[in-house]
C-alpha positions as CSV (number, residue, x, y, z in Angstrom):
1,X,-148.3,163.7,-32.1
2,X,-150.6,163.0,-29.0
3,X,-154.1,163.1,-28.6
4,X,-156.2,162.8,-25.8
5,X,-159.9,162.8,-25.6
6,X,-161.4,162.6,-22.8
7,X,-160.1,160.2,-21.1
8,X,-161.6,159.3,-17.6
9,X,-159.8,156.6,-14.9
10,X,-161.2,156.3,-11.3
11,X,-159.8,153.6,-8.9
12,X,-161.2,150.9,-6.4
13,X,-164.7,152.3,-8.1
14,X,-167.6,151.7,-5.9
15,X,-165.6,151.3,-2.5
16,X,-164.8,153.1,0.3
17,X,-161.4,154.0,-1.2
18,X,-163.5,155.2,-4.6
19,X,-160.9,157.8,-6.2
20,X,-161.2,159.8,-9.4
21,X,-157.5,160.2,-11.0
22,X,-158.5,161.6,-13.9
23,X,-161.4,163.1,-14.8
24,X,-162.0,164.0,-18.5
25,X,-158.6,164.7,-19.8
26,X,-158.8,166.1,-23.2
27,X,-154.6,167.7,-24.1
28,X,-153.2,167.8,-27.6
29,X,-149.8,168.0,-28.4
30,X,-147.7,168.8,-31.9
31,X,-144.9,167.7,-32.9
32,X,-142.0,169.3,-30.8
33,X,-143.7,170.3,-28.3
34,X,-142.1,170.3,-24.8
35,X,-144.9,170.4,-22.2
36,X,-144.0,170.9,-18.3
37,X,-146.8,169.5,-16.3
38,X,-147.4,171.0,-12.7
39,X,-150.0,170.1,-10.2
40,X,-150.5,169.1,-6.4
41,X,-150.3,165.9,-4.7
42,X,-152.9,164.0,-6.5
43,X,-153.6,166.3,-9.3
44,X,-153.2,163.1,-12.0
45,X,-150.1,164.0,-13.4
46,X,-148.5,160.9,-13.3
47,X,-151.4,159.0,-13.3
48,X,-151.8,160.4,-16.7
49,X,-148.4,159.5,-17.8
50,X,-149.1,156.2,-16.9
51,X,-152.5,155.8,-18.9
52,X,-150.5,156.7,-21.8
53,X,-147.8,154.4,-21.2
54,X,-150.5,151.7,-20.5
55,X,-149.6,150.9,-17.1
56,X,-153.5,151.1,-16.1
57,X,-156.3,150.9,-18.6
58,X,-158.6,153.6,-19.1
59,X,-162.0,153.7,-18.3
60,X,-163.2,156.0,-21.1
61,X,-162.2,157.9,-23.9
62,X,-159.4,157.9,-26.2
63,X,-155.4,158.1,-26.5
64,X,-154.1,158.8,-30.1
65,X,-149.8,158.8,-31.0
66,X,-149.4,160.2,-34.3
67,X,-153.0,159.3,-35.2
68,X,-152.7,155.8,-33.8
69,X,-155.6,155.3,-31.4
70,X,-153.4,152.8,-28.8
71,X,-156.3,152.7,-26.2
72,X,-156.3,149.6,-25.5
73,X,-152.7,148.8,-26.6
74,X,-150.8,146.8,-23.6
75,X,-148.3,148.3,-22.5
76,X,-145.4,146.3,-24.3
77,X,-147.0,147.5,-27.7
78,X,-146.9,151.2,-26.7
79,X,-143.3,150.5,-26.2
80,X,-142.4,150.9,-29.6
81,X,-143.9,154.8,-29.8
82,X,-142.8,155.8,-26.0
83,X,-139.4,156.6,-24.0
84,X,-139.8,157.0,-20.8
85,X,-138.1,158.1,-17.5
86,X,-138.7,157.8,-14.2
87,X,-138.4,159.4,-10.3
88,X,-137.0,156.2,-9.3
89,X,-133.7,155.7,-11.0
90,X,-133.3,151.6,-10.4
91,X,-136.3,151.7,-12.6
92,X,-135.6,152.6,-16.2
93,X,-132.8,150.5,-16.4
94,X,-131.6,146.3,-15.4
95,X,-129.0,146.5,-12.6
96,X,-127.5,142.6,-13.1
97,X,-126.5,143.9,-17.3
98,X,-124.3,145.6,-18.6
99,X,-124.1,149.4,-19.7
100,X,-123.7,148.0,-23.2
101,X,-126.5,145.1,-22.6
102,X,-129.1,147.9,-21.5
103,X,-128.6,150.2,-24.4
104,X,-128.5,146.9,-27.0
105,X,-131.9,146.3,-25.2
106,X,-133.4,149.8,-26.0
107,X,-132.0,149.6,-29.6
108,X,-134.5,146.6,-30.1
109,X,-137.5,148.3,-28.5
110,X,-140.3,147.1,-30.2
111,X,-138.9,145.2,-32.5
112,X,-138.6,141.4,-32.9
113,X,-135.8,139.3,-31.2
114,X,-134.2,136.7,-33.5
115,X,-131.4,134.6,-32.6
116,X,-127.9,136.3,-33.7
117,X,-124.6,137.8,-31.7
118,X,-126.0,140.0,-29.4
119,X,-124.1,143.5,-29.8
120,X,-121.8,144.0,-33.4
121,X,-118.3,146.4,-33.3
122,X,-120.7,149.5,-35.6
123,X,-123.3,149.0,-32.8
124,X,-120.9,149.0,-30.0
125,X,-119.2,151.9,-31.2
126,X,-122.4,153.7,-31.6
127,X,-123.2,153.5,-28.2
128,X,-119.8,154.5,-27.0
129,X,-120.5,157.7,-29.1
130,X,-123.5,158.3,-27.3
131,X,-122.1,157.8,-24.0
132,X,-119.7,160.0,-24.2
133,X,-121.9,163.0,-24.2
134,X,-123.0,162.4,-21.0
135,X,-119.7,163.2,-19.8
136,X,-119.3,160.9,-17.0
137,X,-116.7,158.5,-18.4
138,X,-119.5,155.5,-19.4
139,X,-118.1,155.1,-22.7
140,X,-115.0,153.8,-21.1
141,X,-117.0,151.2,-18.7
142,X,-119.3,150.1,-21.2
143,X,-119.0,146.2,-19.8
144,X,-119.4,147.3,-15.9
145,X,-122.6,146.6,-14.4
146,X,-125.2,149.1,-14.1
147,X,-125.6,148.1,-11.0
148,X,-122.6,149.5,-9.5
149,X,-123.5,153.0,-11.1
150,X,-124.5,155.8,-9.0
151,X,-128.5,156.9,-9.2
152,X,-127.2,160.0,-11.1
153,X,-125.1,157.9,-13.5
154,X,-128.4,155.4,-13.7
155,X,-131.0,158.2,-14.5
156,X,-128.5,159.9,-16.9
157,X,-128.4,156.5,-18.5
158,X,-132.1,155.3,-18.7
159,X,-132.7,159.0,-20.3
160,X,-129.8,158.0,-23.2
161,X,-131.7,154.4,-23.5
162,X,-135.1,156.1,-24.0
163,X,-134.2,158.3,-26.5
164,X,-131.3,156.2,-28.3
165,X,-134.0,155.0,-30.2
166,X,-135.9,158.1,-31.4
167,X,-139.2,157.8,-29.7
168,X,-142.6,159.2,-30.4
169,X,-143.4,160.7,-27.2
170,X,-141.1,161.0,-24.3
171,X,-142.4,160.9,-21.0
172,X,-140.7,162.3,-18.1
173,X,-141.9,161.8,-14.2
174,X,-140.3,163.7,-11.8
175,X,-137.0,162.1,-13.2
176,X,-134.6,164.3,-11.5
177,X,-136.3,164.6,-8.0
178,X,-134.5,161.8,-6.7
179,X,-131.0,163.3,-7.7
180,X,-129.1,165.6,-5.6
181,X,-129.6,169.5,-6.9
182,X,-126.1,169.6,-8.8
183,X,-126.6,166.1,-10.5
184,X,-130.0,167.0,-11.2
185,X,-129.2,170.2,-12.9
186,X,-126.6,167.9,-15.5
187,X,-129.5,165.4,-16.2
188,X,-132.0,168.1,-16.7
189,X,-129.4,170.3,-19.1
190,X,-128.9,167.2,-21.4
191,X,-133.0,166.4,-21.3
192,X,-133.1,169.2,-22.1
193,X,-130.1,169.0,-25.1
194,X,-131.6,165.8,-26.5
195,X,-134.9,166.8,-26.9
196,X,-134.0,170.1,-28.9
197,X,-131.5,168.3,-30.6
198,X,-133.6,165.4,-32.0
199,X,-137.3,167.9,-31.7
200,X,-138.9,165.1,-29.6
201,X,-142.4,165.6,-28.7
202,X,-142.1,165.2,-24.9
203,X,-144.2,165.7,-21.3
204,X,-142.6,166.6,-18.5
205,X,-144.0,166.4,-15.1
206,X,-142.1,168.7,-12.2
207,X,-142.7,169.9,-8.7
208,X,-140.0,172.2,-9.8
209,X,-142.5,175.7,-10.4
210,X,-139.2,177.8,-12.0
211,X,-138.3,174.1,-14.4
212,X,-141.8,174.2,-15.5
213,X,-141.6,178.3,-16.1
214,X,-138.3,178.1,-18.3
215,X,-138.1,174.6,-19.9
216,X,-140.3,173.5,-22.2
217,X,-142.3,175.7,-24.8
218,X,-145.7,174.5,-23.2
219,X,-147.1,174.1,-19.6
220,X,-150.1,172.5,-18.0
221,X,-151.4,172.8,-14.6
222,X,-154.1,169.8,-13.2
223,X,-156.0,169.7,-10.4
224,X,-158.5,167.0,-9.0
225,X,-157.6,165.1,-12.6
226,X,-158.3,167.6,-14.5
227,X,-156.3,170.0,-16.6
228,X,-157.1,173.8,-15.4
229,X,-154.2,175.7,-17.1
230,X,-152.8,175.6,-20.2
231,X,-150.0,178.8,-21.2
232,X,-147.7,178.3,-24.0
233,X,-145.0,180.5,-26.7
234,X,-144.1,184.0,-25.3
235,X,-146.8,183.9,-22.3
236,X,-144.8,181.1,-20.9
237,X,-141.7,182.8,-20.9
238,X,-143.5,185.5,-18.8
239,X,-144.4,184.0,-16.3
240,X,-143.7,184.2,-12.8
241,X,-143.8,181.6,-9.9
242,X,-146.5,184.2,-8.5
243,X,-148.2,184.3,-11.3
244,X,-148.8,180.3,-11.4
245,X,-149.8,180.2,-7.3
246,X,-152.9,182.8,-8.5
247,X,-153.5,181.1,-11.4
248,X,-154.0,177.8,-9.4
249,X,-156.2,179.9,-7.0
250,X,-158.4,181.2,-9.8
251,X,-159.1,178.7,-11.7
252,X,-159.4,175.8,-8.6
253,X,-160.6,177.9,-5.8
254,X,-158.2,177.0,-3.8
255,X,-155.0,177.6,-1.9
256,X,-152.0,176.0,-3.7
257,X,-150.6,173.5,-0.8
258,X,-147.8,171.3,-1.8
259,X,-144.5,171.7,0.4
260,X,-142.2,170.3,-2.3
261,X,-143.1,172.9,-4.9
262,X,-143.4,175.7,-2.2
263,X,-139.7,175.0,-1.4
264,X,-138.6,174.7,-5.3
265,X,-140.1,178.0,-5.6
């Protein structure tokens, strides 16, 4: 479902401030997989989330969805093959619309618009449905503003509007570190829910070492832009937090130092 062939992206090239984000990223995913992607600060991991999503243009190499090379695809067409979430949860979602508006909005991604009444009584009641298994009452506010929703009730949200429309590839950044623990436990159980439940292909980047150990069937570790783990299937479900810190020793010769995943341990 995702192929990535080495795929290269430095920044402010030939400056002072010269930095190589990704360097030679090669990662191929199949259908259904859920990949947890771990890493220091500055590893790449988002920044390779956001050369798929076509934030920044690569400098070399090659991105492929479902044997679809979208290399140099803008970032509006990729919308029709990506969901997304991310850390920030004011981002994935338009505060001065409605609930109903924003998920009427993700219904038409990557389609045309035409001129017709915006949301019909099968399509409201189809997001109502939806709604409701979030379990935090939406489906009874659906003309409120998502504005005046709380960044829990925002991120649970923008996850339901970037999978309401079954996508591709999901890409998840961080998107519960923002969230206190208990509401980021509910978001990540119904990530979680939704992807099993609809076998999304999905990447999931974490400082969280234990999320990475037992979500997902697949996880990566980068470092310096480059990809220097890669467990999967019953090795996975071995591991230990341990067992990832030597890892990340062995194969980078260095000392894991990242406080936030330290403290997640």
């Amino acid at each position: 479902m995702l192929t990535i062939t080495n795929v290269r992206k430095t920044f402010n090239k030939g400056t002072v401030n010269e930095k190589k984000a990704l360097n030679g990223i090669n990662l191929h995913l199949n259908e259904g997989d859920f990949v947890t992607i771990i890493g220091g600060n500055g590893a790449g991991k988002s920044t390779m989330l956001n050369m798929i999503a076509g934030v920044y243009p690569i400098d070399t190499g090659k991105i492929e969805i479902d044997g679809i090379n979208i290399s140099r695809e803008p970032e509006y067409k990729r919308a029709k093959y990506i969901g997304r979430v991310f850390q920030d949860p004011m981002r994935g979602t338009a505060a001065g619309m409605e609930i109903q508006e924003n998920l009427a909005l993700a219904m038409r991604r990557g389609e045309p618009r035409g001129l017709k009444w915006g949301i019909q009584k099968e399509e409201h009641d189809e997001y109502a449905y939806a709604l409701k298994r979030l379990g935090l009452g939406l489906e009874k506010r659906m003309s409120s503003k998502v504005g005046l929703l709380s960044g829990g009730q925002r991120q649970a949200l923008t996850l339901l509007m970037a999978t309401l429309k079954r996508p591709k590839l999901l890409l998840l950044d961080e998107h519960t570190a923002a969230l206190d623990p208990k509401t980021a436990s509910k978001v990540l159980n119904l990530t979680e829910e939704i992807i099993t439940e609809q076998n999304l292909t999905a990447l999931m980047v974490t400082h969280n070492m234990n999320d990475a150990i037992h979500i997902g069937n697949r996880l990566i570790m980068m470092h310096e832009g480059r990809i220097i783990y890669d467990i999967a299937g019953e090795e996975k479900k071995k591991l230990k937090v341990e067992d990832l810190l030597h890892k990340f020793e062995e194969a980078s010769g260095e000392t894991f130092a990242n406080d936030r995943m330290m403290l997640a341990k």
